[in-house]
C-alpha positions in Angstrom: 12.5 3.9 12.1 9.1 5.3 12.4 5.9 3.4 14.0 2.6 3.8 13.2 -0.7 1.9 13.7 -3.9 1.8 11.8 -7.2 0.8 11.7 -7.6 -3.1 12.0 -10.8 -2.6 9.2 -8.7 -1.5 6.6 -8.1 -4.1 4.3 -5.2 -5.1 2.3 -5.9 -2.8 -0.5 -6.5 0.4 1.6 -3.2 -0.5 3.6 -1.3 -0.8 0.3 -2.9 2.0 -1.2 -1.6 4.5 2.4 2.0 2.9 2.7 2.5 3.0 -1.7 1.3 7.0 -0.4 4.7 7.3 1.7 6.6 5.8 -0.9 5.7 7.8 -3.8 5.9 11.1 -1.5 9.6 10.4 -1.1 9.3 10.1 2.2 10.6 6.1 3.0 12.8 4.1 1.3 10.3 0.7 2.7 6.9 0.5 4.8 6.1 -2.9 6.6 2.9 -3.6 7.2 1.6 -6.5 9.4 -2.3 -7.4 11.6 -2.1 -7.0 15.4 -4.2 -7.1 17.8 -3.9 -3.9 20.7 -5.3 -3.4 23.9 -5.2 -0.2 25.3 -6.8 2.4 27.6 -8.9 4.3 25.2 -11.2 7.4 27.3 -11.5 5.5 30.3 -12.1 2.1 28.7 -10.2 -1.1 28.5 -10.3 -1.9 24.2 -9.0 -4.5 22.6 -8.5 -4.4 19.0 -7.3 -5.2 15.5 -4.7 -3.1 14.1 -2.3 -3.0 11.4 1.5 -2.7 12.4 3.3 0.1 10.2 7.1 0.6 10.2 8.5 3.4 8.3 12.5 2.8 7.4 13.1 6.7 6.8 16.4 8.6 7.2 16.8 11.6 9.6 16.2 14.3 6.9 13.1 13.0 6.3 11.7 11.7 9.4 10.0 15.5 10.6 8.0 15.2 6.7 7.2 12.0 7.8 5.5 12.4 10.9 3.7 15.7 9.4 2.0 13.4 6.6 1.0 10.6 9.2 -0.6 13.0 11.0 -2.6 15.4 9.1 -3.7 11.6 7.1 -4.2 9.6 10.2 -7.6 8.3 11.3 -7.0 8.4 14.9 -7.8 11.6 16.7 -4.3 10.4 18.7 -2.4 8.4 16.5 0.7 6.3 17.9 3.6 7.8 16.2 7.0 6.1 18.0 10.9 7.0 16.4 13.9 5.5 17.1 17.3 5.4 15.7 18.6 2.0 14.1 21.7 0.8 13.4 22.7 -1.0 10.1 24.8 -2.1 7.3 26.1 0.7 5.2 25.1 -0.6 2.0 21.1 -0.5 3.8 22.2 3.0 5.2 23.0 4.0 1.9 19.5 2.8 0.2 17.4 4.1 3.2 19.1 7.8 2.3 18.2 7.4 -1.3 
């Protein structure tokens, strides 16, 4: 599993248009996206702000091309990028691996 988060201004389209991106790279087998709402410590500030939620359901072999496209795409000069291994069925195993 890969996180990400974007811009809460992007709408629905530009979301759709970035995670269809992933998919058609090869690079996930699905991409959930979702609004959020953040606060963090941003350059000394306290922010709070509107985000969209990204998970990335990738496989291992992928997940270093992955985080390579999210970041030379992303339009945050730091963008969250969080991994972590996930257990499942092995029929979903199967389908993340593609």
């Amino acid at each position: 599993m890969v996180q990400t988060t974007l811009p809460g201004e992007l709408n629905e389209a530009e979301m759709g248009i970035w995670c269809q991106s992933i998919i058609d790279s090869n690079l996930a087998a699905c991409v959930d996206m979702k609004r959020t709402n953040s606060v963090f410590r941003w350059e000394g500030k306290i922010q709070n702000s509107p985000e969209w939620d990204v998970q990335i359901k990738t496989s291992e072999a992928k997940k270093s091309q992955l985080i390579t496209k999210i970041k030379s795409e992303h339009p945050y000069d730091v963008p969250q990028i969080i991994c972590w291994p996930v257990e499942s069925s092995k029929e979903y195993y199967d389908w993340i691996q593609g």
